[in-house]
C-alpha atoms as one frame of an Amber mdcrd trajectory, in Angstrom:
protein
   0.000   0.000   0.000   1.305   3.489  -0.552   0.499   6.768   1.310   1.151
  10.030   0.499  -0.157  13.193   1.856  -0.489  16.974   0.683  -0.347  19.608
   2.787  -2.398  23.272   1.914  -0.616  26.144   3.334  -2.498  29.445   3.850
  -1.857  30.425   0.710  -2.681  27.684  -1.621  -5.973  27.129  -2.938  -8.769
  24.654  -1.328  -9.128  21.168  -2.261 -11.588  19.614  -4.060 -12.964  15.985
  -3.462 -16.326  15.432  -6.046 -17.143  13.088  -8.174 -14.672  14.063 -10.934
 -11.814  14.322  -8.523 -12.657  10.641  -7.091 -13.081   9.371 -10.213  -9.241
  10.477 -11.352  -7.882   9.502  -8.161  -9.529   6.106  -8.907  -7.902   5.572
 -12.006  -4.697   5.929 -10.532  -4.944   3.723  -7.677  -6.221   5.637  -4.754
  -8.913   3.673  -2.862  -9.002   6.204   0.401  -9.120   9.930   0.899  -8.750
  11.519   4.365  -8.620  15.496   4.679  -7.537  17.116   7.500  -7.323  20.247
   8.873  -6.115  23.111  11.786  -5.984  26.808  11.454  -2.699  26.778   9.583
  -3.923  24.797   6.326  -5.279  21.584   5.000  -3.746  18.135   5.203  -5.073
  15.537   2.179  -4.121  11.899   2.919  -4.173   9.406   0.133  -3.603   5.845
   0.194  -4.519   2.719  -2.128  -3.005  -1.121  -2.825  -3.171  -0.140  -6.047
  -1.671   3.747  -6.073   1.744   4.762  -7.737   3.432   7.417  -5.655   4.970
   8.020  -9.321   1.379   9.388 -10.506   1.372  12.245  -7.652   0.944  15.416
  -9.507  -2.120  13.768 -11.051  -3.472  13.328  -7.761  -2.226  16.943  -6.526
  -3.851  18.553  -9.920  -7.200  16.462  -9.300  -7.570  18.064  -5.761  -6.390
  20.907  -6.365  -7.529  21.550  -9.473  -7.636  25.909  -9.258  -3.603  25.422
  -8.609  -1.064  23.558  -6.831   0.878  26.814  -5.217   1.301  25.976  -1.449
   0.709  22.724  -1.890   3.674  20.337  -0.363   3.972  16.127  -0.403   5.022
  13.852   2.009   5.943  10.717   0.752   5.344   7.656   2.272   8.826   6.652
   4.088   8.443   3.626   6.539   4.805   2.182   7.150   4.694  -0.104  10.436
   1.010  -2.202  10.958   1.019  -2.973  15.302  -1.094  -4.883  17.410  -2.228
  -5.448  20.988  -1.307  -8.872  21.875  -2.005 -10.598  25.152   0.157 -12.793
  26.577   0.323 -15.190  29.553   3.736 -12.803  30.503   1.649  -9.573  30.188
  -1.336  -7.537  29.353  -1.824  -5.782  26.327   0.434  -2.804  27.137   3.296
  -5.019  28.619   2.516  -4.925  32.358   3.116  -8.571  34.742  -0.679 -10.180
  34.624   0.682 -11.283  38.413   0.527  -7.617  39.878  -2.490  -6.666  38.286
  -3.901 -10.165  39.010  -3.626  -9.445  42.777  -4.105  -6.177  42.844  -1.006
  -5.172  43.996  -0.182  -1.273  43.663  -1.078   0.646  40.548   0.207   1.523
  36.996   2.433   3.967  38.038   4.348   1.314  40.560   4.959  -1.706  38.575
């Protein structure tokens, strides 16, 4: 799977995410779109099985398609997929089942 993610300064224009935009970000591999956002700009995430990190400015141009001025990309560099596990050694953030078991003391004293 690749990621990639645009950031909208201030300055750049706002993104667009209709039908035609989906549509072109479809046809390059790009099954999921998450936009985010805080008073400084706008954050576009992209991510697909199928996406070519290669294809980017068509992906750039489809949501932001009144300019790409502002506009930076983050490229995917390391993706890690974790888990909660449980153990019979420890719970599911690593602390001895025996303390907790008995009650003995609290997070903060393990």
């Amino acid at each position: 799977m690749a990621i990639a993610m645009l950031i909208a300064g201030p300055d750049a224009a706002e993104p667009t995410v209709g039908p035609e935009a989906a549509e072109r970000l479809a046809q390059i591999g790009i099954s999921r779109i998450a936009l985010l956002a805080d008073h400084l700009g706008v954050g576009v995430v992209l991510e697909g099985w199928a996406f070519d990190p290669t294809r980017i400015d068509v992906a750039v141009r489809a949501i932001f398609p009144d300019g790409t001025h502002g506009v930076r990309i983050l490229h995917d560099v390391e993706l890690v997929t974790v888990a909660a596990t449980s153990s019979a050694a420890g719970d599911a953030v690593g602390r001895p089942r025996r303390a907790l078991d008995q009650g003995k003391g609290d997070a903060g004293s393990l």
